[in-house]
Biopython code that builds the backbone (N, CA, C, O; Angstrom):
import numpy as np
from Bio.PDB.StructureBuilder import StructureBuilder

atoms = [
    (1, "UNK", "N", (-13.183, -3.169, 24.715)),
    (1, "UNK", "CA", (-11.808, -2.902, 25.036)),
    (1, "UNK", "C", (-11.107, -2.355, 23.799)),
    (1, "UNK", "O", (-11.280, -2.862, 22.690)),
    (2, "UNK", "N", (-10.229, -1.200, 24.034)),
    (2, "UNK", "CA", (-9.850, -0.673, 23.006)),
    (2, "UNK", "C", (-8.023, -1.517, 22.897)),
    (2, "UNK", "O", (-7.478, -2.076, 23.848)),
    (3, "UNK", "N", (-7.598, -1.409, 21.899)),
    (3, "UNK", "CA", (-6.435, -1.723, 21.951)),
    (3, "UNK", "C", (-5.294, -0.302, 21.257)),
    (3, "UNK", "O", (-5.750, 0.695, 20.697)),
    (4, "UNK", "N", (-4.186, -0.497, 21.428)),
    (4, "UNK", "CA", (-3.633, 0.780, 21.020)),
    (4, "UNK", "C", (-2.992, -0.009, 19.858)),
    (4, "UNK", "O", (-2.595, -1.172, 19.930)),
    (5, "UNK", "N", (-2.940, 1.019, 18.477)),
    (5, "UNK", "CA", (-2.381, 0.777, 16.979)),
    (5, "UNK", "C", (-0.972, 0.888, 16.961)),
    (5, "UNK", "O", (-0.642, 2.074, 16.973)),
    (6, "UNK", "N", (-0.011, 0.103, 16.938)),
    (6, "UNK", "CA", (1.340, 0.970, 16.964)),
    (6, "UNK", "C", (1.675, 0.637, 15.214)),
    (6, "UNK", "O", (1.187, -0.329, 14.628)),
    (7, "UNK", "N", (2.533, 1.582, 14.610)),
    (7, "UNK", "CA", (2.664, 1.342, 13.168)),
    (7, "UNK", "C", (3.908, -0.135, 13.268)),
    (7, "UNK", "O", (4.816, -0.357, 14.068)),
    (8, "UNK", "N", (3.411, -0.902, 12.076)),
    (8, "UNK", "CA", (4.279, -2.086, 12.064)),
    (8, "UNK", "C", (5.971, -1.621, 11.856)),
    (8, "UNK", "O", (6.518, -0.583, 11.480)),
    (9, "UNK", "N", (6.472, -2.990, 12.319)),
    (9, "UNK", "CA", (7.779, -2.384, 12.773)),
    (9, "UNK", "C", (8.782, -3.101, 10.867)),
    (9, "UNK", "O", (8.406, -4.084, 10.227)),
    (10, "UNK", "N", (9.787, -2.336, 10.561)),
    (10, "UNK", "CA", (9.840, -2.478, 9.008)),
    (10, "UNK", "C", (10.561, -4.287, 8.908)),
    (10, "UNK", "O", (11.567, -4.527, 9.574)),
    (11, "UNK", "N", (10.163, -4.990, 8.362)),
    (11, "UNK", "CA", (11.319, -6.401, 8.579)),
    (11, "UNK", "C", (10.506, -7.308, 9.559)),
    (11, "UNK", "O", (10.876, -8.482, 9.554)),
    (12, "UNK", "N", (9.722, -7.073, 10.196)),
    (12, "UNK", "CA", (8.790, -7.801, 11.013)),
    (12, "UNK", "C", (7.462, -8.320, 10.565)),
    (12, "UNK", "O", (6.649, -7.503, 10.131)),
    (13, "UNK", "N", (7.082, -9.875, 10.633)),
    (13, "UNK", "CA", (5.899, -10.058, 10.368)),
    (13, "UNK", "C", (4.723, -10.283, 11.218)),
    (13, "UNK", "O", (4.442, -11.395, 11.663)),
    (14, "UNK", "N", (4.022, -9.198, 11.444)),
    (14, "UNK", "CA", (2.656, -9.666, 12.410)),
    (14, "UNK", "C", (1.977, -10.918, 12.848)),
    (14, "UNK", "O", (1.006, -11.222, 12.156)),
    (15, "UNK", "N", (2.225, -11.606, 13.705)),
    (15, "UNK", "CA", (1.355, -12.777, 13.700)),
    (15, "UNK", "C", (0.194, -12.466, 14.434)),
    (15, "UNK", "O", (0.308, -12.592, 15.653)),
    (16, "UNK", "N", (-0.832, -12.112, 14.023)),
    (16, "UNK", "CA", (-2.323, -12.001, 14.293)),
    (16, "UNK", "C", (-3.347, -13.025, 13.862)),
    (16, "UNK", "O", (-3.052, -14.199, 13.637)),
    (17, "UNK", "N", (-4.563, -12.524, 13.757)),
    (17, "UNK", "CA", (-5.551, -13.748, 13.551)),
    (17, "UNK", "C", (-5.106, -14.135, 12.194)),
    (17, "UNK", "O", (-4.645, -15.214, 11.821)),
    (18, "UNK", "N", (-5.338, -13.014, 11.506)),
    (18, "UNK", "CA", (-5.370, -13.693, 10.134)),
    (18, "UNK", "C", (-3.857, -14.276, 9.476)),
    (18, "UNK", "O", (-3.766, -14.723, 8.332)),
    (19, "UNK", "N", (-2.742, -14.176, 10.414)),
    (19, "UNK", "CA", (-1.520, -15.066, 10.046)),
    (19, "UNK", "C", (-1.953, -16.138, 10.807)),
    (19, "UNK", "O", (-1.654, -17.185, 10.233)),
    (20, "UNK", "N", (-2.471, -16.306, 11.751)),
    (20, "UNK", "CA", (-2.679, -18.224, 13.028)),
    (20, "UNK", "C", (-3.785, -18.530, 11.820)),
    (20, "UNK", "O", (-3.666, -19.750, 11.710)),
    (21, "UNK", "N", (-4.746, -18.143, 10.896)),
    (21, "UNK", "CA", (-4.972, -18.788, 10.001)),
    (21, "UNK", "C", (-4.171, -19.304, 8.809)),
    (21, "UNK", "O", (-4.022, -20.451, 8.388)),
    (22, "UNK", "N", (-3.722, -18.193, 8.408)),
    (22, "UNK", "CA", (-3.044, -19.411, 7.244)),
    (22, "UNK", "C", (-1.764, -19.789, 7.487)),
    (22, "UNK", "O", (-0.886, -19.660, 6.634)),
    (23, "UNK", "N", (-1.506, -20.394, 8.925)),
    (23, "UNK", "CA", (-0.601, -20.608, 9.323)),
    (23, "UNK", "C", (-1.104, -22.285, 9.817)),
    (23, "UNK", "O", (-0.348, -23.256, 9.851)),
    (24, "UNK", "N", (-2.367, -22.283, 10.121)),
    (24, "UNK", "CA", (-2.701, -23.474, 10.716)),
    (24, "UNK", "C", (-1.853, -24.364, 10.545)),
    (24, "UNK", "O", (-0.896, -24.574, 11.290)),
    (25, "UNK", "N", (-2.221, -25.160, 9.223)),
    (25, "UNK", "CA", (-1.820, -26.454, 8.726)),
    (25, "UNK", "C", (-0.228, -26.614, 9.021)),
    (25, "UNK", "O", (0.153, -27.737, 9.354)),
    (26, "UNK", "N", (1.078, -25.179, 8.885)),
    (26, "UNK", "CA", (2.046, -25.850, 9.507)),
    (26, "UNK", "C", (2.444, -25.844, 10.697)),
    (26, "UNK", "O", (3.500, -26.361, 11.062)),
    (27, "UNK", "N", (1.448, -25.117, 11.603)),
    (27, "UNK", "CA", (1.642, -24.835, 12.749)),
    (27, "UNK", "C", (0.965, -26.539, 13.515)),
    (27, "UNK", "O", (1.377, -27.030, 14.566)),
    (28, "UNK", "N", (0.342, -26.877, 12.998)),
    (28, "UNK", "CA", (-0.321, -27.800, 13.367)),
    (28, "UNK", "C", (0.905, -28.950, 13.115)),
    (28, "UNK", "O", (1.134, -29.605, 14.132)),
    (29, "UNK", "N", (1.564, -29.236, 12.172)),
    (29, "UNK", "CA", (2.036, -29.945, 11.465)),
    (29, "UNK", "C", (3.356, -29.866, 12.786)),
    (29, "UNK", "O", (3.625, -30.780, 13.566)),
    (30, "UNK", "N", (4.115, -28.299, 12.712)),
    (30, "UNK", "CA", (4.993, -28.477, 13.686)),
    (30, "UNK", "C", (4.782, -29.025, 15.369)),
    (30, "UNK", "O", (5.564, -29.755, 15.979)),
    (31, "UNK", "N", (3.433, -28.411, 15.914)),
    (31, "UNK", "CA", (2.990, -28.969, 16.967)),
    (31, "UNK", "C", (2.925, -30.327, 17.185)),
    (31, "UNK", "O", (2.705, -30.689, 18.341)),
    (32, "UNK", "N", (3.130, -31.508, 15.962)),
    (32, "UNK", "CA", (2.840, -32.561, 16.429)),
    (32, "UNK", "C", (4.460, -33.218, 16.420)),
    (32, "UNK", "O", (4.606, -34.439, 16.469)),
    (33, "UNK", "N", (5.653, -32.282, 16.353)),
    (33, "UNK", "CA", (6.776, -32.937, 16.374)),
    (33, "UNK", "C", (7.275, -33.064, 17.951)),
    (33, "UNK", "O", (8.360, -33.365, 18.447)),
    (34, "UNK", "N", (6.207, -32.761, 18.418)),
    (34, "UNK", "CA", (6.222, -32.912, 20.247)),
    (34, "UNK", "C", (6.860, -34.535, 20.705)),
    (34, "UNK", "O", (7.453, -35.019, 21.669)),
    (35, "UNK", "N", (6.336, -34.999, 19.385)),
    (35, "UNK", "CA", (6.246, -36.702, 19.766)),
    (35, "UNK", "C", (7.195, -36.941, 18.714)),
    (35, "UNK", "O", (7.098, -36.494, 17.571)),
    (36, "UNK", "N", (8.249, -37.772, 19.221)),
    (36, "UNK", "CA", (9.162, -38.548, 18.989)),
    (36, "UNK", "C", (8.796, -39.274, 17.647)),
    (36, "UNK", "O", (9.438, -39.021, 16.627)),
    (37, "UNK", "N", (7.656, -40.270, 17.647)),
    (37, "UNK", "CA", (6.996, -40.937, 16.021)),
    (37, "UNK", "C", (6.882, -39.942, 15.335)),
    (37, "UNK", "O", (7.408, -40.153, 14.242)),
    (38, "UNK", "N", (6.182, -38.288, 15.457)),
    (38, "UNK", "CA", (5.933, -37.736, 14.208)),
    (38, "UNK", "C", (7.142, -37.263, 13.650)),
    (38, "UNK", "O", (7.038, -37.099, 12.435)),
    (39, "UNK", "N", (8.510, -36.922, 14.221)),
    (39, "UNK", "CA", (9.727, -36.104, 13.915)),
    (39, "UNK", "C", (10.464, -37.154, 12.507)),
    (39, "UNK", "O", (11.023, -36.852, 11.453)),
    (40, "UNK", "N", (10.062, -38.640, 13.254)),
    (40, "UNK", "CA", (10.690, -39.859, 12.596)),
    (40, "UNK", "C", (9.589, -40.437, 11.345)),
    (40, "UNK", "O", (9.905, -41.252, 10.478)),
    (41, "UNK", "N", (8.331, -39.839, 11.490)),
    (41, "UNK", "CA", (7.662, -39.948, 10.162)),
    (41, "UNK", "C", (7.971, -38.918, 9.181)),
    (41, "UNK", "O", (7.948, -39.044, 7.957)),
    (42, "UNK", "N", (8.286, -37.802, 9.917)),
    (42, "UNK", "CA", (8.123, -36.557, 9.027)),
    (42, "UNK", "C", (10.047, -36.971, 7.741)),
    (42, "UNK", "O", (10.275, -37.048, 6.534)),
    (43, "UNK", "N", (10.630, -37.062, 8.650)),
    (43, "UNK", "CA", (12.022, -37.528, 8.164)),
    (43, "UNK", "C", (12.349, -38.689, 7.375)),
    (43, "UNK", "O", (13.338, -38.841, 6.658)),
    (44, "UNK", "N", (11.292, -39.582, 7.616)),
    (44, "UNK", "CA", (11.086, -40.910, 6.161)),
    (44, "UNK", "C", (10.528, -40.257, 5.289)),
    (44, "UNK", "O", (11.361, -40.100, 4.396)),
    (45, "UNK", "N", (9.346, -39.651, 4.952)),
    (45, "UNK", "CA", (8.404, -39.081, 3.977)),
    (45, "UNK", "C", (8.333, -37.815, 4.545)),
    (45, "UNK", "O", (7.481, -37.657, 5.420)),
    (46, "UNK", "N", (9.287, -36.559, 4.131)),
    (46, "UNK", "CA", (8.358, -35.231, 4.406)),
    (46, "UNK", "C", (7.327, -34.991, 3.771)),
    (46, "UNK", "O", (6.302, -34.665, 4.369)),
    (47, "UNK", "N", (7.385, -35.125, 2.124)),
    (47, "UNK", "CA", (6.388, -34.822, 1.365)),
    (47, "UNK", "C", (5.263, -34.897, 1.607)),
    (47, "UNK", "O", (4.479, -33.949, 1.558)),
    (48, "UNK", "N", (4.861, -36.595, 2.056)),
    (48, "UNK", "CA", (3.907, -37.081, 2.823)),
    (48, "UNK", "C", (3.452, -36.503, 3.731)),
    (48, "UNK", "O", (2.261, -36.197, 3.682)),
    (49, "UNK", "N", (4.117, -36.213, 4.687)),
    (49, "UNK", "CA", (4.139, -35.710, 5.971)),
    (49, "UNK", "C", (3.375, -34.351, 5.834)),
    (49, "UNK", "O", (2.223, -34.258, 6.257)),
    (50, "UNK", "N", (4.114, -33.135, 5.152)),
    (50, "UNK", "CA", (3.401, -32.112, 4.689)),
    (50, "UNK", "C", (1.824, -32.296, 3.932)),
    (50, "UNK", "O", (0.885, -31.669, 4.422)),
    (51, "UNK", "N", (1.616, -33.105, 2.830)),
    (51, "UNK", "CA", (0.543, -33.400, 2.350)),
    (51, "UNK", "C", (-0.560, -33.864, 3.541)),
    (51, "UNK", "O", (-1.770, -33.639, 3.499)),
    (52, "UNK", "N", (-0.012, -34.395, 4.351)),
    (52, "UNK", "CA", (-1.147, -35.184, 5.364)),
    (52, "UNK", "C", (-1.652, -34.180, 5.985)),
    (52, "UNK", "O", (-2.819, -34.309, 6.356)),
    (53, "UNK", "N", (-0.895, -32.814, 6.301)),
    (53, "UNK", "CA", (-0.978, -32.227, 7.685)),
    (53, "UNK", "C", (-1.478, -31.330, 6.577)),
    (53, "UNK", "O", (-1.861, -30.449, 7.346)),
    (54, "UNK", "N", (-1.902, -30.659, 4.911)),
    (54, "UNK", "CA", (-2.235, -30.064, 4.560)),
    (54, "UNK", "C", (-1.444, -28.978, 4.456)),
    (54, "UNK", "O", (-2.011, -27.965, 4.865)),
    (55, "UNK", "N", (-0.295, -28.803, 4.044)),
    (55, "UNK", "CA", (0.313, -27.506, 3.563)),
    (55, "UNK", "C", (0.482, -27.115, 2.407)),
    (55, "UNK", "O", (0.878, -27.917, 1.561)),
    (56, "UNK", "N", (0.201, -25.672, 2.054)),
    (56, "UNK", "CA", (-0.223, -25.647, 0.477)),
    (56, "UNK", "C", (1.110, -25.447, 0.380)),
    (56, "UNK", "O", (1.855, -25.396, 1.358)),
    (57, "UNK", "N", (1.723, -25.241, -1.634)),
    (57, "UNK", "CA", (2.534, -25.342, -1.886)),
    (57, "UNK", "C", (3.620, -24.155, -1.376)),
    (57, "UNK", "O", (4.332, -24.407, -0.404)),
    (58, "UNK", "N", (3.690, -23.292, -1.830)),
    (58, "UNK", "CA", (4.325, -22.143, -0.274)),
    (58, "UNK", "C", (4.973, -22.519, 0.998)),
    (58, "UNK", "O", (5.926, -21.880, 1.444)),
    (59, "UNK", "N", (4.538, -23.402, 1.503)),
    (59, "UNK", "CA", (4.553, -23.890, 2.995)),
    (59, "UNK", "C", (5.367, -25.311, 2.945)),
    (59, "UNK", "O", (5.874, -25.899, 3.900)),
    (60, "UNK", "N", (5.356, -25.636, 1.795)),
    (60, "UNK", "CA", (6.056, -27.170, 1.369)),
    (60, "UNK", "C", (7.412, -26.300, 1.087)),
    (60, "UNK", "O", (8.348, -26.513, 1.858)),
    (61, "UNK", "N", (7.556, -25.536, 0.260)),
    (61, "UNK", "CA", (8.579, -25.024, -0.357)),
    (61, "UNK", "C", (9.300, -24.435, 0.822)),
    (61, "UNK", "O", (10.437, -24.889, 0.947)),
    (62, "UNK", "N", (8.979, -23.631, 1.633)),
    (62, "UNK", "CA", (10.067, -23.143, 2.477)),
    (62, "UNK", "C", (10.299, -23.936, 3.719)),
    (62, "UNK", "O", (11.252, -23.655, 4.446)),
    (63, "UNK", "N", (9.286, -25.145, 4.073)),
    (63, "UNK", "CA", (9.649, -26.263, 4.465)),
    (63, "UNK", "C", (10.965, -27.134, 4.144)),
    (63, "UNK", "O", (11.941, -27.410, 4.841)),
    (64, "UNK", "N", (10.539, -27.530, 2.536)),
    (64, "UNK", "CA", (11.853, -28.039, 1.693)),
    (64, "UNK", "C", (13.495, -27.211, 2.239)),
    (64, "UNK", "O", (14.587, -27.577, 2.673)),
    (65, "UNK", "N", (12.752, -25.832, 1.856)),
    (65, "UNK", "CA", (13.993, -25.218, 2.400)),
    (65, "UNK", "C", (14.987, -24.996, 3.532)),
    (65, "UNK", "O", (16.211, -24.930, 3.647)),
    (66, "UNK", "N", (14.028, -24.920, 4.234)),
    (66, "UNK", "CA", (14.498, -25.064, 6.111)),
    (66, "UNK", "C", (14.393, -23.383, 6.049)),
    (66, "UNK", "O", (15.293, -22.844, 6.694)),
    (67, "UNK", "N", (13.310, -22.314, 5.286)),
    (67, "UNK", "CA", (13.579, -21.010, 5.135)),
    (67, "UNK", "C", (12.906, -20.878, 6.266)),
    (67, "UNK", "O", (11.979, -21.653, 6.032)),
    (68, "UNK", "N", (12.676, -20.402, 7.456)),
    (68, "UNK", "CA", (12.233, -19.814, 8.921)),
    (68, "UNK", "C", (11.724, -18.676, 8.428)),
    (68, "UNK", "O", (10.689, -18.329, 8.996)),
    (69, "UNK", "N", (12.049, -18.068, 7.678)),
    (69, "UNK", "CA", (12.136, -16.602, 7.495)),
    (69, "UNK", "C", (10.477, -17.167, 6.415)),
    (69, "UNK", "O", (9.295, -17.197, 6.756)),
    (70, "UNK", "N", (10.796, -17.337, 5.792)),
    (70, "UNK", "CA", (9.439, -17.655, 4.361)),
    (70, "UNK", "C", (8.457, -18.488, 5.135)),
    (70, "UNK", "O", (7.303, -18.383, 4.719)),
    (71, "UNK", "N", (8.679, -19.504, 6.434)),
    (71, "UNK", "CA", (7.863, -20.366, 6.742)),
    (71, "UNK", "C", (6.670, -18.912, 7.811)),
    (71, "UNK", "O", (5.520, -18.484, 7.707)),
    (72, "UNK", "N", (7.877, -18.657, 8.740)),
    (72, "UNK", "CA", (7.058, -17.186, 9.232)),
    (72, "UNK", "C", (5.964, -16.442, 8.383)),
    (72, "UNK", "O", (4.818, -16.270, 8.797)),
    (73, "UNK", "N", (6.438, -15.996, 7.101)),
    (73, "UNK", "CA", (5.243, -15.547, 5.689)),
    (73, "UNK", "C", (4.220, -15.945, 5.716)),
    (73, "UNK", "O", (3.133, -15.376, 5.809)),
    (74, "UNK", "N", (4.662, -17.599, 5.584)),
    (74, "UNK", "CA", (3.648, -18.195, 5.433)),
    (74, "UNK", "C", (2.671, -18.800, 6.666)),
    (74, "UNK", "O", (2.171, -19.921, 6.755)),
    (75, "UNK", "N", (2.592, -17.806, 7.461)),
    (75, "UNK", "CA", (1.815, -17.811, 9.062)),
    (75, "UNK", "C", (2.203, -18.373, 9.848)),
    (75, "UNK", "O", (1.511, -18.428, 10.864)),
    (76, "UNK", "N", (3.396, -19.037, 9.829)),
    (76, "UNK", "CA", (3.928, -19.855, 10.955)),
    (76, "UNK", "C", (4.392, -19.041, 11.900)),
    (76, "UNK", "O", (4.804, -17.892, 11.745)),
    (77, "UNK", "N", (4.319, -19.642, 12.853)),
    (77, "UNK", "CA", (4.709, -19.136, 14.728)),
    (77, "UNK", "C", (5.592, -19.497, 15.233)),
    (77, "UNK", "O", (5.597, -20.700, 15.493)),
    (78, "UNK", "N", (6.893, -18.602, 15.673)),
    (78, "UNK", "CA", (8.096, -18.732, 15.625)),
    (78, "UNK", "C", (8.561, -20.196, 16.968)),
    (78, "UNK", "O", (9.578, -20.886, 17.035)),
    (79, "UNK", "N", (7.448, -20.184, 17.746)),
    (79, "UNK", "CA", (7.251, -21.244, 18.911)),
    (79, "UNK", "C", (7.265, -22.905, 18.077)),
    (79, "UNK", "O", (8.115, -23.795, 18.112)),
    (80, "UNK", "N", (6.159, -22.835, 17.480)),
    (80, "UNK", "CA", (6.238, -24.000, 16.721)),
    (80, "UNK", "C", (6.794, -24.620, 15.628)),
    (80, "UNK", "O", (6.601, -25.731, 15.134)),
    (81, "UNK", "N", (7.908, -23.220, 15.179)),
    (81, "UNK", "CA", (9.018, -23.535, 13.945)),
    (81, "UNK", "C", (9.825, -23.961, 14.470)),
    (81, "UNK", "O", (10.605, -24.614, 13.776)),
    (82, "UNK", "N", (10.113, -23.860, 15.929)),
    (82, "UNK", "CA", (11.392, -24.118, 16.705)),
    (82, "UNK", "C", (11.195, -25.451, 16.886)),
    (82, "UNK", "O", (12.294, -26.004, 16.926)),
    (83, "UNK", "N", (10.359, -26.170, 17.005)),
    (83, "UNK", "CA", (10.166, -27.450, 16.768)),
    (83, "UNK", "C", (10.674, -28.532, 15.360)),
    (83, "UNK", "O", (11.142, -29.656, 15.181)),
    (84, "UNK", "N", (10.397, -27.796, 14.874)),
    (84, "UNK", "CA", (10.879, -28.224, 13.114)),
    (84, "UNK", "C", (12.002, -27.950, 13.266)),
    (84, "UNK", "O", (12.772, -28.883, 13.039)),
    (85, "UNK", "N", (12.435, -27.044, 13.561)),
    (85, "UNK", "CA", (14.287, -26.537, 13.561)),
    (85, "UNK", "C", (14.887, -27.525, 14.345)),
    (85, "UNK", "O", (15.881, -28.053, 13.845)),
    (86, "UNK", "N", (14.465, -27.977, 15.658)),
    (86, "UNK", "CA", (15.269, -28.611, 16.182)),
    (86, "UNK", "C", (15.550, -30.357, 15.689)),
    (86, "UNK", "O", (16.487, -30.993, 16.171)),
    (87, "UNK", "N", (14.532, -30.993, 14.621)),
    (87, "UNK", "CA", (14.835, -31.888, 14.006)),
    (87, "UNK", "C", (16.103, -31.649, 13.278)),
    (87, "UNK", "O", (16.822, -32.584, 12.927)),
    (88, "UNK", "N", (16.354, -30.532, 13.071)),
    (88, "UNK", "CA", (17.196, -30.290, 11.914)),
    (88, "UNK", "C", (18.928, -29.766, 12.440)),
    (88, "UNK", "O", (19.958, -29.473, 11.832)),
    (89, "UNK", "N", (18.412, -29.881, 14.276)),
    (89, "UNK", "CA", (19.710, -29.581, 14.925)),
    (89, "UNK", "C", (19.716, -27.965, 14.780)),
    (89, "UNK", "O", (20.801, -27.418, 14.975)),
    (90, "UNK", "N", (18.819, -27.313, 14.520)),
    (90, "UNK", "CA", (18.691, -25.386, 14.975)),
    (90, "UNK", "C", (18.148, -25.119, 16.284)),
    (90, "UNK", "O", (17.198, -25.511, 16.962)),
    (91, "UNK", "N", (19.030, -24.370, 16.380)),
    (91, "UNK", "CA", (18.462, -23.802, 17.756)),
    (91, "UNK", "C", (17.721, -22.068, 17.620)),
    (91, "UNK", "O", (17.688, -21.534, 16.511)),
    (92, "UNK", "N", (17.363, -21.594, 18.432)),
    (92, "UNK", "CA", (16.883, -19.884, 18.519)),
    (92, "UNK", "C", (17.753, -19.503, 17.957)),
    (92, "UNK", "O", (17.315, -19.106, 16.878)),
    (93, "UNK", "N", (18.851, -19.352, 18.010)),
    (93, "UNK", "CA", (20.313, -18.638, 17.043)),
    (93, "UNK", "C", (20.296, -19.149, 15.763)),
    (93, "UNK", "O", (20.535, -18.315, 14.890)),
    (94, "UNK", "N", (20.157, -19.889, 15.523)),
    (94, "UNK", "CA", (20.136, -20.303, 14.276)),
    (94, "UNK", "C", (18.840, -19.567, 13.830)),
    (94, "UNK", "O", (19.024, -18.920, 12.799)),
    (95, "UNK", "N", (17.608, -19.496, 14.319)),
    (95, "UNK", "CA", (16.440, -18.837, 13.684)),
    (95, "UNK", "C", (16.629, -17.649, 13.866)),
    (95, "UNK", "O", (16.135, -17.002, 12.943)),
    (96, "UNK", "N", (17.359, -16.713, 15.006)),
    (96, "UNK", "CA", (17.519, -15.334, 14.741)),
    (96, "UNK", "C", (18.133, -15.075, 14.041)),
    (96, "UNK", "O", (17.732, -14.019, 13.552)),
    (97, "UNK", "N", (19.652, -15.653, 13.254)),
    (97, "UNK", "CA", (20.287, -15.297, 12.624)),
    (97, "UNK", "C", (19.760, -15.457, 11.431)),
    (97, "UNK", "O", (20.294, -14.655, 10.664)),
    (98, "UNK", "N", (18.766, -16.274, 10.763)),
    (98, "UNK", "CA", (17.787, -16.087, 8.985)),
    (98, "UNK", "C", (16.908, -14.716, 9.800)),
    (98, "UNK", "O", (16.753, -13.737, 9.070)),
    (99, "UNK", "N", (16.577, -14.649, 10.635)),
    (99, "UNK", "CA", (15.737, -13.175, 10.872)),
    (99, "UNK", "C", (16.160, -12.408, 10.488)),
    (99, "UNK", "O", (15.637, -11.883, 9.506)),
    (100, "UNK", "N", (17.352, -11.895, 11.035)),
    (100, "UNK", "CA", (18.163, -11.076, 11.297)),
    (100, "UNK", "C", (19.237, -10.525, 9.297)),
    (100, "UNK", "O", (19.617, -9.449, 8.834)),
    (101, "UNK", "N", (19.287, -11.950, 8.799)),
    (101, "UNK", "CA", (19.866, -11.473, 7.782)),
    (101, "UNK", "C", (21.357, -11.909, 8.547)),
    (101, "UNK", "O", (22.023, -11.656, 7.543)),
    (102, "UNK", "N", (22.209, -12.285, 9.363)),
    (102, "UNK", "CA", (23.376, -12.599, 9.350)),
    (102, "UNK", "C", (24.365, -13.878, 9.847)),
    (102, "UNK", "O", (23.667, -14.822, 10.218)),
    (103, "UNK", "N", (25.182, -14.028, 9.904)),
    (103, "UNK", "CA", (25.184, -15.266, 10.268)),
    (103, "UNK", "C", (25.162, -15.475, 11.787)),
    (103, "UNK", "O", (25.096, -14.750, 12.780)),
    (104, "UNK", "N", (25.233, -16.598, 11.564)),
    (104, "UNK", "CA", (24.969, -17.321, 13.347)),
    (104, "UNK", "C", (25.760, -16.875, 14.173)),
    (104, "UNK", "O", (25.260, -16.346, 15.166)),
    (105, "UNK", "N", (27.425, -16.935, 14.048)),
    (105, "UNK", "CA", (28.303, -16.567, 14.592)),
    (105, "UNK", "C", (28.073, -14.572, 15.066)),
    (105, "UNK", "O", (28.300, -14.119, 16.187)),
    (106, "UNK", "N", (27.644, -13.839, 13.989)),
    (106, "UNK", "CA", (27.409, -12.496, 13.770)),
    (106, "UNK", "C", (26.150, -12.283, 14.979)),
    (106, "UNK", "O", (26.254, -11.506, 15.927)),
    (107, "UNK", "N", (24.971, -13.150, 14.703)),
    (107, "UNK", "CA", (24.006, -12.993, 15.681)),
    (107, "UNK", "C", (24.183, -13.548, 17.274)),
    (107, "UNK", "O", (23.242, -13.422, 18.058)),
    (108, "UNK", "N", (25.225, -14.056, 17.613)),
    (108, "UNK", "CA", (25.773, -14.423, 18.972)),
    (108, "UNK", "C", (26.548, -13.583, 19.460)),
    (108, "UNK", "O", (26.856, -13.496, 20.648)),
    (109, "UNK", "N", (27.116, -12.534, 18.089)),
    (109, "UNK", "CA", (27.909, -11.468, 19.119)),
    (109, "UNK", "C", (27.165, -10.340, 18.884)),
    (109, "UNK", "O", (27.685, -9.273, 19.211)),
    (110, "UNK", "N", (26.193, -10.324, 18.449)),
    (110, "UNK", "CA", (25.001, -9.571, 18.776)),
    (110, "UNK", "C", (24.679, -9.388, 19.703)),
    (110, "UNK", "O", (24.707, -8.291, 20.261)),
    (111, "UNK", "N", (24.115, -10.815, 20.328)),
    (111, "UNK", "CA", (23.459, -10.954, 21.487)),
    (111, "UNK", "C", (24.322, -10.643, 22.659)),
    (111, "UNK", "O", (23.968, -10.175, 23.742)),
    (112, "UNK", "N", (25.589, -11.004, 22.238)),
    (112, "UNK", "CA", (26.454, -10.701, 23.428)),
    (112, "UNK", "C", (26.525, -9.268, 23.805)),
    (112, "UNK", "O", (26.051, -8.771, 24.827)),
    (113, "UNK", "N", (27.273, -8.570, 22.714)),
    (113, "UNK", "CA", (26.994, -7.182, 22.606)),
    (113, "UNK", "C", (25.578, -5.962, 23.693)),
    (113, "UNK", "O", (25.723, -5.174, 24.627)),
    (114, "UNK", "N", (24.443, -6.398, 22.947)),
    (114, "UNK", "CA", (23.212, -6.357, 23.885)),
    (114, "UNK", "C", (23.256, -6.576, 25.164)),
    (114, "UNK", "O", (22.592, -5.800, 25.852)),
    (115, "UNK", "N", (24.014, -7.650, 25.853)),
    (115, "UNK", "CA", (24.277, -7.953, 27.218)),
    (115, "UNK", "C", (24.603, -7.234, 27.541)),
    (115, "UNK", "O", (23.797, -6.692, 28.298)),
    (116, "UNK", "N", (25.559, -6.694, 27.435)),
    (116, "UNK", "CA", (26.740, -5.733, 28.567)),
    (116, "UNK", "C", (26.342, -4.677, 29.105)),
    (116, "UNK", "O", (27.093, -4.038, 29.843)),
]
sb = StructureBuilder()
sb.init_structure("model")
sb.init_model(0)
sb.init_chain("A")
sb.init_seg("    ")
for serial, (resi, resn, name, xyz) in enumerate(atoms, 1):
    if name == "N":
        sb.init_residue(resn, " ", resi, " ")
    sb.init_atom(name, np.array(xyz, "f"), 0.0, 1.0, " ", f" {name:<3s}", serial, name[0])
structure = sb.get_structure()
């Protein structure tokens, strides 16, 4: 099966094989905030929390940060960041707007805009 090449789009990061690899460990890490105990372990000890689930330092750091934008870099999948975000009270707007470069309020009348 052939697939068609389209050139990458500028500001966008590919998530392909080789980002779901070095994305594992926080993708994994976010997947387990499914459950109520891991959201409330991760929030006593993140450090811990990160160390257990294996995230190299990169992945701790824009963790630390709450950066969406750097955690994406660092292979994460915008499905399972939304998980982490929502410990933190973010919603999709809140993650489009670090995408996007503007603020939250700016990216809602974005979206609105787009509607009409």
């Amino acid at each position: 099966m052939e697939f068609d090449h389209h050139p990458p789009i500028e500001g966008t990061t590919l998530f392909d094989g080789r980002m779901a690899m070095k994305g594992y460990a926080l993708n994994k890490m976010c997947y387990s905030f499914n459950e109520a105990e891991a959201r409330a372990a991760f929030l006593a000890d993140p450090e811990g929390y990160m160390t257990r689930f294996g995230l190299n330092a990169a992945q701790k750091e824009a963790v630390r940060a709450k950066d969406v934008l750097a955690m994406i870099a660092q292979g994460g999948n915008v499905y399972y960041l939304a998980k982490f975000a929502g410990i933190y009270g973010m919603n999709m707007q809140d993650i489009g707007a670090q995408q996007t470069g503007v603020t939250v309020e700016a990216f809602k009348e974005k979206l609105l805009k787009a509607g009409r």
